[in-house]
C-alpha positions as CSV (number, residue, x, y, z in Angstrom):
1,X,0.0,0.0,0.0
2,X,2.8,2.2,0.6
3,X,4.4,1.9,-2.9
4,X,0.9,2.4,-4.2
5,X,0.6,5.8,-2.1
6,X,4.1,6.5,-3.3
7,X,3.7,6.3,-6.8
8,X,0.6,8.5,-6.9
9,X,1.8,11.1,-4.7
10,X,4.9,11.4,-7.6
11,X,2.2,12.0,-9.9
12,X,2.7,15.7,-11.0
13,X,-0.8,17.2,-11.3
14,X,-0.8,18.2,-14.7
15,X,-0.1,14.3,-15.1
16,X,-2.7,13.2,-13.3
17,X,-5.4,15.7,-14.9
18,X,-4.3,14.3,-18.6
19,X,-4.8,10.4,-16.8
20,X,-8.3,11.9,-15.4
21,X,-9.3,13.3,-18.8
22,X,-9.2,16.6,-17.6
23,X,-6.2,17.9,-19.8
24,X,-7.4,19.5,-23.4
25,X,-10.7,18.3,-25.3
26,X,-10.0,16.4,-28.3
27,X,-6.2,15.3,-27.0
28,X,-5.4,11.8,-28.4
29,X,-4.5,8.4,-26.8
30,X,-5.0,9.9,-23.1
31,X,-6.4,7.7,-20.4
32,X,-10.2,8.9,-19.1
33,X,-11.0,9.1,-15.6
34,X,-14.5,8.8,-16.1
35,X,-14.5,5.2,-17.2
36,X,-18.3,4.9,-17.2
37,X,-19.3,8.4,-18.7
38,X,-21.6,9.4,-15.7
39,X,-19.8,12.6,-15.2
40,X,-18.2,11.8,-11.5
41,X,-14.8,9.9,-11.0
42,X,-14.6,7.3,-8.3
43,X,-12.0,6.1,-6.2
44,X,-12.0,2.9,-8.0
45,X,-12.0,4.7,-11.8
46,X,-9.0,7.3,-9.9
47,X,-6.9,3.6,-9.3
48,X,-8.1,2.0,-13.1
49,X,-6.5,5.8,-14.7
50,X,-3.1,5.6,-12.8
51,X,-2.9,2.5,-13.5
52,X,-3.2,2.5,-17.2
53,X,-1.0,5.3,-17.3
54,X,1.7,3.8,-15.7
55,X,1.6,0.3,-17.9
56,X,1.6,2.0,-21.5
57,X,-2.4,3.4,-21.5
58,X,-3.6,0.3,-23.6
59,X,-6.8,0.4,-25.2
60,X,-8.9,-2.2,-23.2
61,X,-11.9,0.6,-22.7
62,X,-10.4,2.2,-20.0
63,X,-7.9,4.4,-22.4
64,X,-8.7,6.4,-25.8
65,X,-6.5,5.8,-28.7
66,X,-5.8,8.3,-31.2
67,X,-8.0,8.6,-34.6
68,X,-6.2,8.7,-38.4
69,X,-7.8,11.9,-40.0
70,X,-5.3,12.7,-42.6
71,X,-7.5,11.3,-46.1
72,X,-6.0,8.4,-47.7
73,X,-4.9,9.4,-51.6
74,X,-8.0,7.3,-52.3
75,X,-6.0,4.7,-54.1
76,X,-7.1,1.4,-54.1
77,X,-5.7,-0.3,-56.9
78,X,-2.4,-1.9,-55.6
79,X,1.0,-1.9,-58.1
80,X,3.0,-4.2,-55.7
81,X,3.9,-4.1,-52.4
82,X,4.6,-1.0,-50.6
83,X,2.9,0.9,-53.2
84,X,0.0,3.7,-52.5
85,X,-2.5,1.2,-53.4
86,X,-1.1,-1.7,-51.1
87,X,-0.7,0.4,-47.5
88,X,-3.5,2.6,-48.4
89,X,-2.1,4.8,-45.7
90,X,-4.2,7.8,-44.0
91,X,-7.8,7.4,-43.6
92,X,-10.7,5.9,-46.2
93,X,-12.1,9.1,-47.8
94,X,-15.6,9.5,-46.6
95,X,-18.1,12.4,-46.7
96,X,-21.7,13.4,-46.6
97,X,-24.2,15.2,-48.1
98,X,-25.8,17.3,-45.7
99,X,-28.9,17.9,-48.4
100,X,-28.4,21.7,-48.1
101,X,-25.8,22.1,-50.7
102,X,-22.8,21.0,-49.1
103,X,-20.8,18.2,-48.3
104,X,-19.2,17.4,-45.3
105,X,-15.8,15.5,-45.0
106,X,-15.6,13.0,-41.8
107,X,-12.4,13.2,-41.8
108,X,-11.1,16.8,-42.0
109,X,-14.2,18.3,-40.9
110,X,-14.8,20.7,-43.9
111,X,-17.6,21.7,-45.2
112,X,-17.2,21.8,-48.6
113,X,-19.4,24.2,-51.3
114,X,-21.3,21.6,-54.0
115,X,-21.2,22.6,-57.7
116,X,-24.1,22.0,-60.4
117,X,-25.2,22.8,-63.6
118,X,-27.9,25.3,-63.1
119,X,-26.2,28.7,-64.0
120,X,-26.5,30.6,-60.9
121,X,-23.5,30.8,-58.2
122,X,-22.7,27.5,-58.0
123,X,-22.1,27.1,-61.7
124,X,-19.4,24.3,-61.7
125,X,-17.4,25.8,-64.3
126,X,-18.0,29.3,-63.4
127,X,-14.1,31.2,-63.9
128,X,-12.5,33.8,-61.2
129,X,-9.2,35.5,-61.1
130,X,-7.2,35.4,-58.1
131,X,-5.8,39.0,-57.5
132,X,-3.6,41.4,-58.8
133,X,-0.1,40.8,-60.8
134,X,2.0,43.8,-58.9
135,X,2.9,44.5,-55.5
136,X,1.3,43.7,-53.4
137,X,-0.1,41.0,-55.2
138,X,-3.4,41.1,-53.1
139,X,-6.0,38.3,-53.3
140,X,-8.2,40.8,-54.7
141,X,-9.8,39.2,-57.4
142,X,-13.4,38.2,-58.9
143,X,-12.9,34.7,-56.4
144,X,-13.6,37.3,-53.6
145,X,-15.8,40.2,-54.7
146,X,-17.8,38.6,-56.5
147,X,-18.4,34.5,-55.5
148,X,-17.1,35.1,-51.8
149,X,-18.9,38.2,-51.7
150,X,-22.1,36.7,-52.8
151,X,-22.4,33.6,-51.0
152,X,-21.5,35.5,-47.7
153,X,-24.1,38.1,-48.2
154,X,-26.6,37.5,-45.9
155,X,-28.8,35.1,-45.0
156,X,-25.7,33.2,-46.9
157,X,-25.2,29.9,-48.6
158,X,-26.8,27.1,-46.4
159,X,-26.7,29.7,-43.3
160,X,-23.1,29.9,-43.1
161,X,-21.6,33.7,-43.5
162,X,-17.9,32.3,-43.0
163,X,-17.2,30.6,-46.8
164,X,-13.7,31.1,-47.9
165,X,-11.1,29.6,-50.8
166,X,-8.8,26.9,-49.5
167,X,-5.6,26.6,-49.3
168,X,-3.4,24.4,-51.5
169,X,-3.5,21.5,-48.9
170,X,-7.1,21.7,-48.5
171,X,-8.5,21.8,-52.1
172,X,-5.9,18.5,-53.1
173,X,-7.5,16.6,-50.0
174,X,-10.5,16.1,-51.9
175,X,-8.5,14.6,-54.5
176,X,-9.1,10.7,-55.3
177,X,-6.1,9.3,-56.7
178,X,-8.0,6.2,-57.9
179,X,-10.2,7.9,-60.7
180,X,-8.6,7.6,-64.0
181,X,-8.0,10.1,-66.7
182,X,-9.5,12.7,-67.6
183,X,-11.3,13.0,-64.0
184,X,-12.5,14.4,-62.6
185,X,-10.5,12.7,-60.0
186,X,-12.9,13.2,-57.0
187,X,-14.9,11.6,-55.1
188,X,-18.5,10.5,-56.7
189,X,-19.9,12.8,-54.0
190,X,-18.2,15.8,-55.5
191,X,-19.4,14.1,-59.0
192,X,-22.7,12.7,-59.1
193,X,-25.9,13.6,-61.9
194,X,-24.6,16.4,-62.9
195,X,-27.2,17.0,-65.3
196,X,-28.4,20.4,-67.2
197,X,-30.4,21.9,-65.0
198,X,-29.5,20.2,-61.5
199,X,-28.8,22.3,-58.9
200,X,-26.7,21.7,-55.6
201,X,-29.5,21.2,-53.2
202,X,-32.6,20.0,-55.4
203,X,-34.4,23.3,-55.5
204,X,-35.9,24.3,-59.5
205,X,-34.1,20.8,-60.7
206,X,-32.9,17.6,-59.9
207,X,-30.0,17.4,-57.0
208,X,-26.3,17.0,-58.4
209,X,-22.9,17.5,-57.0
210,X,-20.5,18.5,-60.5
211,X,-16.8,19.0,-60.6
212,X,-14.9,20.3,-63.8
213,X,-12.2,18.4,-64.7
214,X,-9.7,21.7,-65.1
215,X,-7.8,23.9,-62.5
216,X,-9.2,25.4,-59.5
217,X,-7.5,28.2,-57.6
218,X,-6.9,27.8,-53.8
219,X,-5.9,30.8,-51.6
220,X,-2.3,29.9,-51.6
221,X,0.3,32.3,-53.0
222,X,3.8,30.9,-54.7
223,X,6.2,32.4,-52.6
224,X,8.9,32.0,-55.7
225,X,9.5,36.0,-56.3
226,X,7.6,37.7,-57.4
227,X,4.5,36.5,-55.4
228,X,2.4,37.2,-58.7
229,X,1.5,33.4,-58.9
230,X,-0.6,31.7,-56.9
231,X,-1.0,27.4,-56.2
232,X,-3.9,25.8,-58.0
233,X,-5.1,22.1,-58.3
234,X,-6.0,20.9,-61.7
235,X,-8.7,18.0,-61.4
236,X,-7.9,16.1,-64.4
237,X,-4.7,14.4,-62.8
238,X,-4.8,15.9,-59.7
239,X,-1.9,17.8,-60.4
240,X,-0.6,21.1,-58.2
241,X,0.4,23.9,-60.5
242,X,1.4,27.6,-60.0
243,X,-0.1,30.1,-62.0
244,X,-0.5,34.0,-62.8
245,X,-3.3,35.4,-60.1
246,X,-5.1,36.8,-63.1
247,X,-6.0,34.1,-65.3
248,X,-9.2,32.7,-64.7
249,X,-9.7,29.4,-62.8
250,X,-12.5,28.2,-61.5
251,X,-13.4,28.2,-57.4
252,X,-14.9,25.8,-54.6
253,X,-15.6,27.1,-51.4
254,X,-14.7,25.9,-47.9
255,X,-15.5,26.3,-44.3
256,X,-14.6,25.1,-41.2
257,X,-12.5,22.7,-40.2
258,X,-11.1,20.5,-37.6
């Protein structure tokens, strides 16, 4: 009983709160205190915590272990061993449609801006410049005053005021490495009856989620002087290119975030 005492009284209390699950929400792989859920810690779930923490935290219900949310290259189609398509590293790509013109991904958290073929804002091949050319090379262009601008005009697109470009990382998660040429190598719920007419959340037409199989800026600037170019993903390979802010590309909007 002693050495018990001992080795718990050694316990820092920063320590202890992380075994407790009192440290940071959303921390991986830490022990919980509250084994049972019901809000209140026991003497005998206080015993179960230090105990796990001090053999290695394994997960036998007692200890957390930490999810894969970095998206898998979506390759499936295996070209030997240790190739993309055997490991199938990162985690499955998986999203859903939330019905109100966006997809979620459940993996990233991201709420992503559908595309149809209806002619309005969503227009999936719709074509905005980035910004300006010359110093200071602002992100200035049509991508913000006029699609940002509109679908953050209130009430907003699906009730959300906060739509923004993504960065280079972003836009190339939603990349699916297993779709052939020409693409569009997405996802079928980025790509899914696109049909004349269809619109992103079923209203004057059919429901569709469209993507063009060309380049799409992101909100990324090359940092190769001069900054006049900017990083944009090109959905028929999947490809990352740098071009001049003002050609015209086309746009998908973001928001959120985990």
């Amino acid at each position: 009983m002693a050495i018990w005492r001992a080795a718990v009284i050694g316990v820092t209390g920063t320590a202890l709160a992380v075994m407790l699950g009192l440290g940071a929400r959303g921390v991986a792989a830490q022990c919980i205190g509250d084994g049972n859920g019901d809000n209140t810690v026991t003497i005998d779930e206080l015993v179960k915590a230090v105990h796990r923490a001090l053999s290695g935290c394994q997960d036998d219900g007692i200890c957390s272990q930490p999810t894969q949310r970095f998206p898998a290259s979506g390759q499936t189609t295996s070209y030997g061993p240790g190739s993309d398509g055997a490991v199938r590293a990162g985690a499955a790509l998986s999203y859903t449609d939330n019905g109100d013109g966006t997809i979620t991904d459940n993996n990233t958290g991201l709420m992503w801006e559908k595309k149809d073929d209806s002619g309005g804002i969503h227009q999936f091949n719709n074509r905005y410049t980035f910004g300006t050319i010359d110093p200071p090379y602002t992100m200035n262009g049509t991508m913000v005053t006029e699609f940002l601008a509109t679908l953050n005009r209130p009430p907003c697109f699906a009730n959300h005021c906060d739509w923004r470009i993504p960065n280079v990382r972003e836009l190339e998660s939603i990349v699916d490495y297993d779709i052939p040429y020409p693409g569009p190598t997405v996802n079928a719920a980025f790509n899914t009856n696109c049909l004349t007419g269809c619109t992103v959340n079923g209203n004057g037409g059919p429901m569709c989620s469209c993507t063009d199989s060309g380049p799409h800026w992101s909100s990324s600037t090359d940092r190769h002087p001069p900054a006049n170019s900017a990083w944009d993903v090109d959905f028929f390979f999947g490809q990352v290119f740098t071009s001049a802010k003002t050609l015209l590309f086309k746009v998908r909007a973001v928001r959120g975030g985990l």
